[in-house]
PyMOL Python script that loads the backbone (N, CA, C, O; Angstrom):
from pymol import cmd

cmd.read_pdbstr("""\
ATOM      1  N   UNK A   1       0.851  -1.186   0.000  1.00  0.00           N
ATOM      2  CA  UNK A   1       0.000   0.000   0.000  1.00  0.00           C
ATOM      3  C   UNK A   1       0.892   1.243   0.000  1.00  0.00           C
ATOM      4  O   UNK A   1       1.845   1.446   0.752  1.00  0.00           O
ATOM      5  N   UNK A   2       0.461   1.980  -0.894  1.00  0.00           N
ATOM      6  CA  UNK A   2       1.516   3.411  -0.844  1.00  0.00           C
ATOM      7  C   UNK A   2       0.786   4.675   0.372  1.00  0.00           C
ATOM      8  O   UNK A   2      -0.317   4.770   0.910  1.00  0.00           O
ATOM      9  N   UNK A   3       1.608   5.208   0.404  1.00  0.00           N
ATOM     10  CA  UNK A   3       1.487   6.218   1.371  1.00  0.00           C
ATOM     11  C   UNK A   3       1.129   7.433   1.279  1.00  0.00           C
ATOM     12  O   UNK A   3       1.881   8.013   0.495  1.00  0.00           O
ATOM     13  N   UNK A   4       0.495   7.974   1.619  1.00  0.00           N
ATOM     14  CA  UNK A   4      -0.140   9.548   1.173  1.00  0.00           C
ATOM     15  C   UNK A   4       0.802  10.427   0.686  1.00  0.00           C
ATOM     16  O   UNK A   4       0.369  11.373   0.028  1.00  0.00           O
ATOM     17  N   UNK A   5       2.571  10.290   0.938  1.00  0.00           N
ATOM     18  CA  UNK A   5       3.069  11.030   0.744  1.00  0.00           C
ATOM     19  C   UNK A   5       3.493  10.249  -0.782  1.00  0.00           C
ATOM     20  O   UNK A   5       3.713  10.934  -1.781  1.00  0.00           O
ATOM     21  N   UNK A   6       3.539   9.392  -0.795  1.00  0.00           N
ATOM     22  CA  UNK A   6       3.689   8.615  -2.263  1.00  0.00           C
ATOM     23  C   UNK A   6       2.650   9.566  -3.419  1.00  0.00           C
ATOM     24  O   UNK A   6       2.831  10.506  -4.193  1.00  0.00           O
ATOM     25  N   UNK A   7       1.762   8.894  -3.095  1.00  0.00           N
ATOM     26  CA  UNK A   7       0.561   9.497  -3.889  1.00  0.00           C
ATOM     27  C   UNK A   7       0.607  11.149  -4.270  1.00  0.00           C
ATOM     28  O   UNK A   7       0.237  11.718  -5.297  1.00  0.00           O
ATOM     29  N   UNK A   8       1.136  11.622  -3.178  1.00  0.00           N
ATOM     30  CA  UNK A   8       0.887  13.182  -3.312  1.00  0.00           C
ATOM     31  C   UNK A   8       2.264  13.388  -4.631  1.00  0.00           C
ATOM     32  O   UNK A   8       2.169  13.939  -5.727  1.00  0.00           O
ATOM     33  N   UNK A   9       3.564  12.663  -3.947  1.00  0.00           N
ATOM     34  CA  UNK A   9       4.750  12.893  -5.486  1.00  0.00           C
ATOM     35  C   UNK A   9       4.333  12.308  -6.655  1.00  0.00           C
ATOM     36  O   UNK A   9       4.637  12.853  -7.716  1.00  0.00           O
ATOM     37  N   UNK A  10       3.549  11.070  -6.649  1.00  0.00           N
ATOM     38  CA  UNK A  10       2.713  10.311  -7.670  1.00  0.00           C
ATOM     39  C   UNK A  10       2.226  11.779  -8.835  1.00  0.00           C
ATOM     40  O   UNK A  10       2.776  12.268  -9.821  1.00  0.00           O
ATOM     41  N   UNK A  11       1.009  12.074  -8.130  1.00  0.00           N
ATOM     42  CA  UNK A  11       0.519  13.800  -8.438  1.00  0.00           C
ATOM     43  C   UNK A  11       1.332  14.517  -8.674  1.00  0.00           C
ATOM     44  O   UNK A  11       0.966  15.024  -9.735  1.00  0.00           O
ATOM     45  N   UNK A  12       2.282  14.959  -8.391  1.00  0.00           N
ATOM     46  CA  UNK A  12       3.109  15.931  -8.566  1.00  0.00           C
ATOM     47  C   UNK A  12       3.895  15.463 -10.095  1.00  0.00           C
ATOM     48  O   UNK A  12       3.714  15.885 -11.237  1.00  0.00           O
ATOM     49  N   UNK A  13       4.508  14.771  -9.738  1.00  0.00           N
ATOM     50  CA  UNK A  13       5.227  14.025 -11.206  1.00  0.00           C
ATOM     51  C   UNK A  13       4.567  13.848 -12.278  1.00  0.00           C
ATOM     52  O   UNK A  13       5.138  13.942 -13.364  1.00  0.00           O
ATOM     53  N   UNK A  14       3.553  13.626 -12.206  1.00  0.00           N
ATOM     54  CA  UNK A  14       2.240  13.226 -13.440  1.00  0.00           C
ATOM     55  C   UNK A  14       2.051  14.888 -13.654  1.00  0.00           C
ATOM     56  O   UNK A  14       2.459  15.229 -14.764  1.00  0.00           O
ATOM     57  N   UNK A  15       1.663  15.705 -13.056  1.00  0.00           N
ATOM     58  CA  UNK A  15       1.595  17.194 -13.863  1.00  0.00           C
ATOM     59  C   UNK A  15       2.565  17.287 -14.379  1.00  0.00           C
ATOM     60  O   UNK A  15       2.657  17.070 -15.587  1.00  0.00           O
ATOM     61  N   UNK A  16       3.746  17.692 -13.520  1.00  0.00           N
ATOM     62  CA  UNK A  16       4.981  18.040 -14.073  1.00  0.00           C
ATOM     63  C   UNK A  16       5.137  16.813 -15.668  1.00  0.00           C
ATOM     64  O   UNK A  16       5.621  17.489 -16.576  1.00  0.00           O
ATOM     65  N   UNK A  17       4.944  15.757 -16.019  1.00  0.00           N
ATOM     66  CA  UNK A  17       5.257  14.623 -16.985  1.00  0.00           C
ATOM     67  C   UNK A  17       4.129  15.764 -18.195  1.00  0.00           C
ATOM     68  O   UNK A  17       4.609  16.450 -19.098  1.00  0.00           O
ATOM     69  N   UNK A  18       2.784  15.686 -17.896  1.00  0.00           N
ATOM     70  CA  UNK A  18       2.100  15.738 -18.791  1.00  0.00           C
ATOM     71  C   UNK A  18       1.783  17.625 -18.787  1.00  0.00           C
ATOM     72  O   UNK A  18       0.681  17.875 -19.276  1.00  0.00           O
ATOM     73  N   UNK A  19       2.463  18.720 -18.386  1.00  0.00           N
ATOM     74  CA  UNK A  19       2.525  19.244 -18.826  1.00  0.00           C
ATOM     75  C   UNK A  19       3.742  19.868 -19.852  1.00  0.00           C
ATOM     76  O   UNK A  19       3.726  20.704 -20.756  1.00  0.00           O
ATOM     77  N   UNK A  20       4.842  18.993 -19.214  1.00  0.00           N
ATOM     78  CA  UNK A  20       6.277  18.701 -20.108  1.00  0.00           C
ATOM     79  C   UNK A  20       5.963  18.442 -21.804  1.00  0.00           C
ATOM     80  O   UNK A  20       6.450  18.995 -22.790  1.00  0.00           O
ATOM     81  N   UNK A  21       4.906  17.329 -21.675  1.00  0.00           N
ATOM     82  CA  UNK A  21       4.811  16.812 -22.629  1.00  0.00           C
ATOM     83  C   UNK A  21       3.660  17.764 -23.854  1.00  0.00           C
ATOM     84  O   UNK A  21       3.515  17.720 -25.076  1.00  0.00           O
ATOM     85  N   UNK A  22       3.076  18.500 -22.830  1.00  0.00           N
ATOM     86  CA  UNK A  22       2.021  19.451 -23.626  1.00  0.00           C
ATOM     87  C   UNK A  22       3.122  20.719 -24.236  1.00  0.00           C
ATOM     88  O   UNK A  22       2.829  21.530 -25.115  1.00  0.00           O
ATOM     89  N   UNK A  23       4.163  20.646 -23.659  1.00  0.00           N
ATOM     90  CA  UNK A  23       5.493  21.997 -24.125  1.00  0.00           C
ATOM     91  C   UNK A  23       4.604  22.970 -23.509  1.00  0.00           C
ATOM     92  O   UNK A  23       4.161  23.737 -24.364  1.00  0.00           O
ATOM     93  N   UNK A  24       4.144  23.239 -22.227  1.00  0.00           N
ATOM     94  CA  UNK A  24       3.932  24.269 -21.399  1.00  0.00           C
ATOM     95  C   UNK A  24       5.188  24.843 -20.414  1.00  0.00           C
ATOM     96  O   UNK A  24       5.851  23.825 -20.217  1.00  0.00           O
ATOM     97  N   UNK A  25       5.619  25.566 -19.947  1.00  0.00           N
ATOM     98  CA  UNK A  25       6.346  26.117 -19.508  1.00  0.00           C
ATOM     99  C   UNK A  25       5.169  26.009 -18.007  1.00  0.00           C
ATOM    100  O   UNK A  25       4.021  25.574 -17.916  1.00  0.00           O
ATOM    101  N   UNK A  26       6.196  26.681 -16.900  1.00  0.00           N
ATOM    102  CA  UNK A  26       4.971  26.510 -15.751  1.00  0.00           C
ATOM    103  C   UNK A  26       4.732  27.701 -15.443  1.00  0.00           C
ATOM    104  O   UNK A  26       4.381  28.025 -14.309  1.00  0.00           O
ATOM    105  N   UNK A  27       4.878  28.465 -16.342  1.00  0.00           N
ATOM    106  CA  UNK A  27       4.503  30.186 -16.089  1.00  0.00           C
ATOM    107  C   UNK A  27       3.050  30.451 -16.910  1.00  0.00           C
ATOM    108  O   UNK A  27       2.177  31.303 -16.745  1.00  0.00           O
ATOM    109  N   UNK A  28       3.227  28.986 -18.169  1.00  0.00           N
ATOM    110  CA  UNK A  28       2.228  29.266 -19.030  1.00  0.00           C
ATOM    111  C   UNK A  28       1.116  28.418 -18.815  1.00  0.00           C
ATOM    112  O   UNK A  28       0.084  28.579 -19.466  1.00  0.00           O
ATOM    113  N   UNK A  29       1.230  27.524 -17.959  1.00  0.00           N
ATOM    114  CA  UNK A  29       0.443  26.849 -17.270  1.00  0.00           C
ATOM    115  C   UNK A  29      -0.371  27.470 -15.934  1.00  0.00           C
ATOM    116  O   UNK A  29      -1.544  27.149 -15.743  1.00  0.00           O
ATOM    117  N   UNK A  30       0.338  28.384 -15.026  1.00  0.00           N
ATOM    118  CA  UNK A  30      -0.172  29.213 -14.553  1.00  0.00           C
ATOM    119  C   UNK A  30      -1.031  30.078 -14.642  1.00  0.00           C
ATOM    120  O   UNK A  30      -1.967  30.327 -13.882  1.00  0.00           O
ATOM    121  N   UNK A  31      -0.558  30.803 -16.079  1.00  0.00           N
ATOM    122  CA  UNK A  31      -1.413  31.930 -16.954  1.00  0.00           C
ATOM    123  C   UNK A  31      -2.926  30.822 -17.298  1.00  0.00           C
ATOM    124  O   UNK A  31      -4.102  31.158 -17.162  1.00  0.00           O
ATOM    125  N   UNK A  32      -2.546  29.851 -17.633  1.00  0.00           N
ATOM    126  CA  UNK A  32      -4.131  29.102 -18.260  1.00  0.00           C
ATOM    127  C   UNK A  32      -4.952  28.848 -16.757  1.00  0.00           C
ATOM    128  O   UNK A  32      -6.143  28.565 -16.880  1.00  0.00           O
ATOM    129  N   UNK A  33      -4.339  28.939 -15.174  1.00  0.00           N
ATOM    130  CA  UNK A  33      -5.363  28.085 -14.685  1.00  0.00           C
ATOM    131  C   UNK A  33      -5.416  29.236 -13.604  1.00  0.00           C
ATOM    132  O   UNK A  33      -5.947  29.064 -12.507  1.00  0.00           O
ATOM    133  N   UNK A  34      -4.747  30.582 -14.045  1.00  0.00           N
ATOM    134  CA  UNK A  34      -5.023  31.810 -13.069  1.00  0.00           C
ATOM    135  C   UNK A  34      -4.431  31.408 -11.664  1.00  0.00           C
ATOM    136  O   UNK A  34      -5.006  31.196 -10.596  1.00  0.00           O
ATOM    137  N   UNK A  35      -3.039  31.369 -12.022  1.00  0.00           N
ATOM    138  CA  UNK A  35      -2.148  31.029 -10.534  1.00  0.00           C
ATOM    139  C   UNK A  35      -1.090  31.484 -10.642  1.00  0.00           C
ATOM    140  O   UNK A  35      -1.218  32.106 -11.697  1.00  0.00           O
ATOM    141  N   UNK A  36       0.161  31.682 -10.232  1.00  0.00           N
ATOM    142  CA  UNK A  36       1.458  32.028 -10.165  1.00  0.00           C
ATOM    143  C   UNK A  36       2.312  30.546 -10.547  1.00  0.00           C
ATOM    144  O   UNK A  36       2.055  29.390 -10.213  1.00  0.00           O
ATOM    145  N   UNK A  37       3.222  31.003 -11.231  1.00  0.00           N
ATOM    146  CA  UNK A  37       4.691  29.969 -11.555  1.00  0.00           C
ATOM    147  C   UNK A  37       4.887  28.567 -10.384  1.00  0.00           C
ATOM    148  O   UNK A  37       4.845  27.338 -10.325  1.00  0.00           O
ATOM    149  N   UNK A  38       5.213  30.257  -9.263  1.00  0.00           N
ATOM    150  CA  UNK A  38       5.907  29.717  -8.311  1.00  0.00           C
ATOM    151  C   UNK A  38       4.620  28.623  -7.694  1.00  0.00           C
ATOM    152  O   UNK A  38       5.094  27.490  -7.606  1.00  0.00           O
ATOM    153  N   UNK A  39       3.487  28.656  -7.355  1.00  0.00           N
ATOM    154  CA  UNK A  39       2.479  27.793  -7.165  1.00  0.00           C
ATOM    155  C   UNK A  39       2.913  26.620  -7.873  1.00  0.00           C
ATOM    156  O   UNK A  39       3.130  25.550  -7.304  1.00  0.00           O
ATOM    157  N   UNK A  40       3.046  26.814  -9.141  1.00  0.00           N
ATOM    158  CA  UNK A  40       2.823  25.865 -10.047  1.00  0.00           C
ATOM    159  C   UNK A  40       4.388  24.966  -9.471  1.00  0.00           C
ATOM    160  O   UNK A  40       4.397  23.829  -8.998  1.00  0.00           O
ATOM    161  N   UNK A  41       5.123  25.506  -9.600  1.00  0.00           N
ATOM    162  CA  UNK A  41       6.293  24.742  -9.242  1.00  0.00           C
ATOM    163  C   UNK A  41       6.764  24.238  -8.108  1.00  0.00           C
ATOM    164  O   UNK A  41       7.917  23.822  -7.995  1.00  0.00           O
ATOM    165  N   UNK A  42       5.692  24.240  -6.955  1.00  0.00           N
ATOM    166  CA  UNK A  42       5.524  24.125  -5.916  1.00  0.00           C
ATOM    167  C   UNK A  42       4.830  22.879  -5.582  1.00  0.00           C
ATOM    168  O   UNK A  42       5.060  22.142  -4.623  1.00  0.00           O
ATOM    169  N   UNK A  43       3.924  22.741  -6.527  1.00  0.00           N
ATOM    170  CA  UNK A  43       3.054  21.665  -6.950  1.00  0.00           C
ATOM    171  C   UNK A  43       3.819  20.707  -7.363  1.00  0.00           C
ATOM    172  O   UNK A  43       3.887  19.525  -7.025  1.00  0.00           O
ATOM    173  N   UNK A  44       4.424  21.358  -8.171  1.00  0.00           N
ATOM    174  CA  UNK A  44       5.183  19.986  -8.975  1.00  0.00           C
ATOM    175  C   UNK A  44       6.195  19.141  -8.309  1.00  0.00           C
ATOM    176  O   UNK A  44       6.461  18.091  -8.896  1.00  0.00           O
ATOM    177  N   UNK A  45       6.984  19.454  -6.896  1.00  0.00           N
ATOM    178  CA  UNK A  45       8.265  19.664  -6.158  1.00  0.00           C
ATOM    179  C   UNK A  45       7.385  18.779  -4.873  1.00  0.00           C
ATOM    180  O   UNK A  45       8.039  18.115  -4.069  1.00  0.00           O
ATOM    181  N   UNK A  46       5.584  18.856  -4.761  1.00  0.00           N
ATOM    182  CA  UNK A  46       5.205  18.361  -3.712  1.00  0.00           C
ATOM    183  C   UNK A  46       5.294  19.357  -2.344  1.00  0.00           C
ATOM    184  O   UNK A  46       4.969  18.943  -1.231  1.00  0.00           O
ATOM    185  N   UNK A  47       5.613  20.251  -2.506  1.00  0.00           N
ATOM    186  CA  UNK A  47       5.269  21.093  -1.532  1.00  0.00           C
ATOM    187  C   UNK A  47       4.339  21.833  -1.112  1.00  0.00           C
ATOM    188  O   UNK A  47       4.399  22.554  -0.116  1.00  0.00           O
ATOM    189  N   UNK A  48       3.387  21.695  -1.875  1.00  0.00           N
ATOM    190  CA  UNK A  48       1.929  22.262  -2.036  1.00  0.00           C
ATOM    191  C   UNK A  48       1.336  21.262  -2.279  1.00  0.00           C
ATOM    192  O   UNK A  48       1.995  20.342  -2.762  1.00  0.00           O
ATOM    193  N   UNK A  49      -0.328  21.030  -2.005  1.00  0.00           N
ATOM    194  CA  UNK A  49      -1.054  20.274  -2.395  1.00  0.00           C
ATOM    195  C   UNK A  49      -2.372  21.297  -3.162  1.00  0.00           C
ATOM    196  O   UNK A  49      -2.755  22.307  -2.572  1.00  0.00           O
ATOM    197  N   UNK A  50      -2.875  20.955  -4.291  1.00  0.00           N
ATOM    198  CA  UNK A  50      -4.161  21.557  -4.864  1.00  0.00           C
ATOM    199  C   UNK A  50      -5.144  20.399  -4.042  1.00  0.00           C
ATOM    200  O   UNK A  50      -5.206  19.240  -3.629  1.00  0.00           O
ATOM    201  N   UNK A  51      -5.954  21.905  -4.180  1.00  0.00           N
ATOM    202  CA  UNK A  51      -7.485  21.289  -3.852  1.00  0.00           C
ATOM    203  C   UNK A  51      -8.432  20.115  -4.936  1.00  0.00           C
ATOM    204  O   UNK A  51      -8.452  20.370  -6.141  1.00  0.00           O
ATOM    205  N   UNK A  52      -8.932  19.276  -4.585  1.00  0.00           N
ATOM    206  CA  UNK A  52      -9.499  18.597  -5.816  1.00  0.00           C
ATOM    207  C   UNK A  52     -10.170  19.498  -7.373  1.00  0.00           C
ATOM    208  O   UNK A  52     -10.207  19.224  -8.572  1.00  0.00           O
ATOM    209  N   UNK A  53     -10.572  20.528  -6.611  1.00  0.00           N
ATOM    210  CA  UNK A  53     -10.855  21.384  -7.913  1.00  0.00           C
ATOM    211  C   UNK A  53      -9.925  21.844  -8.961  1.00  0.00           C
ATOM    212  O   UNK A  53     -10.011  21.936 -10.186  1.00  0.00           O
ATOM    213  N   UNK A  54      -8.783  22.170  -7.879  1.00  0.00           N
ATOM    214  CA  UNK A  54      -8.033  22.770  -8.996  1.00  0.00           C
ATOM    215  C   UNK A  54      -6.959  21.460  -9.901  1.00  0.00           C
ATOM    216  O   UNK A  54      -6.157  21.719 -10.799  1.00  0.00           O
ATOM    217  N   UNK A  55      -7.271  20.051  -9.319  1.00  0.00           N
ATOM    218  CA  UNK A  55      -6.667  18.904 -10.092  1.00  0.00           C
ATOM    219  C   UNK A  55      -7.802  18.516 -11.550  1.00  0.00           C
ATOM    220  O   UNK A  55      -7.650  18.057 -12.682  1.00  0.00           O
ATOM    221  N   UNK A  56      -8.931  19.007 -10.724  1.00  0.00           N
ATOM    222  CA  UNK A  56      -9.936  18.611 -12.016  1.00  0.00           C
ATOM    223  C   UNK A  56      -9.464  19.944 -13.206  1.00  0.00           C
ATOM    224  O   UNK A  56      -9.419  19.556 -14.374  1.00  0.00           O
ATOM    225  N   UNK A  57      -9.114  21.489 -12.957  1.00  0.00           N
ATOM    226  CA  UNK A  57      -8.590  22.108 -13.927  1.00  0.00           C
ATOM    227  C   UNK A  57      -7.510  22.179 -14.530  1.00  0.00           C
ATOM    228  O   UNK A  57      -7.280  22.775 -15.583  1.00  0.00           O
ATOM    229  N   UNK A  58      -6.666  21.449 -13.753  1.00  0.00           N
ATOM    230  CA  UNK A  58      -5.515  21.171 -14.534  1.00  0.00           C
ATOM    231  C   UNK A  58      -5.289  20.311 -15.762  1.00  0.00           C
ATOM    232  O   UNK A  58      -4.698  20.455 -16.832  1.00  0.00           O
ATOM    233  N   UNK A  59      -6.149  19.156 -15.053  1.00  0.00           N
ATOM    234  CA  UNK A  59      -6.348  17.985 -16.009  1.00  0.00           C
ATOM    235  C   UNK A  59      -7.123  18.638 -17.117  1.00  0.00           C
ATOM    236  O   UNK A  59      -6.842  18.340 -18.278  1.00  0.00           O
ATOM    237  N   UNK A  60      -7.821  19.273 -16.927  1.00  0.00           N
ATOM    238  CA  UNK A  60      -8.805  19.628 -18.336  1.00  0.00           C
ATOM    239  C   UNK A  60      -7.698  21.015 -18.844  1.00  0.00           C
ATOM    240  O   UNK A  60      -7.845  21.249 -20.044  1.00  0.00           O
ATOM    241  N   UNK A  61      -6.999  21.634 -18.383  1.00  0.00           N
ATOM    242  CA  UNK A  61      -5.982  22.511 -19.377  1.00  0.00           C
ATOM    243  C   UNK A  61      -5.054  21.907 -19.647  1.00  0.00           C
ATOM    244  O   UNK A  61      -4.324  22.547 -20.402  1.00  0.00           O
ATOM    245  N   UNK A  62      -4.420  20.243 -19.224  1.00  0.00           N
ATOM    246  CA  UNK A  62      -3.855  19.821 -20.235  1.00  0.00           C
ATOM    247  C   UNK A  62      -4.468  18.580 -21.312  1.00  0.00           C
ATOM    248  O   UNK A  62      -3.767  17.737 -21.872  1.00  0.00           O
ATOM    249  N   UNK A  63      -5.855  18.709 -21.420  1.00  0.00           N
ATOM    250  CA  UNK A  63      -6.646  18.066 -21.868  1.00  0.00           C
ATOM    251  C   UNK A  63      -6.140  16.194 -21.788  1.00  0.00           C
ATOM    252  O   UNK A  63      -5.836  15.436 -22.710  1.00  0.00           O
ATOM    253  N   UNK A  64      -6.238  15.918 -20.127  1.00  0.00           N
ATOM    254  CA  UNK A  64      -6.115  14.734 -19.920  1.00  0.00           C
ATOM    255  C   UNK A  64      -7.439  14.339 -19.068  1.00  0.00           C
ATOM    256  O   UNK A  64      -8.203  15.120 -18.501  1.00  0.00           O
ATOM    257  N   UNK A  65      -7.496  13.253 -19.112  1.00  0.00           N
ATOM    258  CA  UNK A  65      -8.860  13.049 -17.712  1.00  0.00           C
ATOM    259  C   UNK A  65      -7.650  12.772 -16.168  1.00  0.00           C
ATOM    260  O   UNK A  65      -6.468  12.465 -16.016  1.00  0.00           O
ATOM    261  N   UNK A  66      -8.984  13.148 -15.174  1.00  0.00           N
ATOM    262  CA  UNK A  66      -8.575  13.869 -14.151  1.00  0.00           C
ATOM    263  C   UNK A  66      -7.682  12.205 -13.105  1.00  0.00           C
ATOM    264  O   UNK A  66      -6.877  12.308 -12.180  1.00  0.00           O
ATOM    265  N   UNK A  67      -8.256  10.818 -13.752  1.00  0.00           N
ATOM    266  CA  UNK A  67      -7.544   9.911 -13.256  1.00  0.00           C
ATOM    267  C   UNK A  67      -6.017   9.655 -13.552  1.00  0.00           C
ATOM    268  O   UNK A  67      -5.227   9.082 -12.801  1.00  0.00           O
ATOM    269  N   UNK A  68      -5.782  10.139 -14.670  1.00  0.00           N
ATOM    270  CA  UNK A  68      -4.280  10.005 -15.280  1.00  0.00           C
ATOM    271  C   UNK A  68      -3.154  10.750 -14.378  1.00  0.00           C
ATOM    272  O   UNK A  68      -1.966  10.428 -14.396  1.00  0.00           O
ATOM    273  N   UNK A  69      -3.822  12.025 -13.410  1.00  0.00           N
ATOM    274  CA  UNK A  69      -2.634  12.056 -12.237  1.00  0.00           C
ATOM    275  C   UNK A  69      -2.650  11.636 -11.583  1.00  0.00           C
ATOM    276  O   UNK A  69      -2.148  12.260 -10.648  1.00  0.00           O
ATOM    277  N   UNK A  70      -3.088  10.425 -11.260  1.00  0.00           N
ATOM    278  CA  UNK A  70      -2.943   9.883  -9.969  1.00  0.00           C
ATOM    279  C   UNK A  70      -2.418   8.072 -10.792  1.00  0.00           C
ATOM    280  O   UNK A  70      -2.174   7.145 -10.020  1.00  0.00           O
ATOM    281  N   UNK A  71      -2.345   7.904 -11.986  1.00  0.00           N
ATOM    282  CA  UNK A  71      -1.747   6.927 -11.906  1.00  0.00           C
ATOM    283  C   UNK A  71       0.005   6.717 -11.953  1.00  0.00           C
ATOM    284  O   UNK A  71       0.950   7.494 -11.815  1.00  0.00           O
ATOM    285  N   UNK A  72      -0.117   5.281 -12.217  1.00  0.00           N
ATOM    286  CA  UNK A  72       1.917   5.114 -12.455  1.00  0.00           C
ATOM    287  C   UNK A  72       2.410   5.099 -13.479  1.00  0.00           C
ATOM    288  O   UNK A  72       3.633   4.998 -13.575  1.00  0.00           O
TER     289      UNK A  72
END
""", "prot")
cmd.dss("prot")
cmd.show_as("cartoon", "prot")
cmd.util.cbc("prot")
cmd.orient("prot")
């Protein structure tokens, strides 16, 4: 069984992967979901956690469904 803190870098890595892969920058990813860089890269590093809402907007500004961050 993985561990909440698993899961949470799980999340983190899967944005950071699939907005890499969209060629977003995380300033320009910011600009699409009305947040700051530094948020964004904060997220990605696991030092922040988003609220479920803002995982459901992410996923839909990098036009993935919202289960694909949370898998392996």
């Amino acid at each position: 069984m993985t561990s909440a803190d698993d899961k949470t870098l799980m999340v983190a890595m899967n944005i950071a992967k699939y907005r890499k892969l969209k060629k977003l920058s995380q300033t320009k990813l910011g600009i699409m979901l009305g947040i700051s860089r530094e948020y964004i890269a904060k997220i990605e590093t696991g030092l922040r956690h988003p609220s479920l809402g803002l995982l459901f907007k992410i996923a839909e500004v990098l036009n993935i469904e919202p289960k694909d961050l949370f898998e392996k």
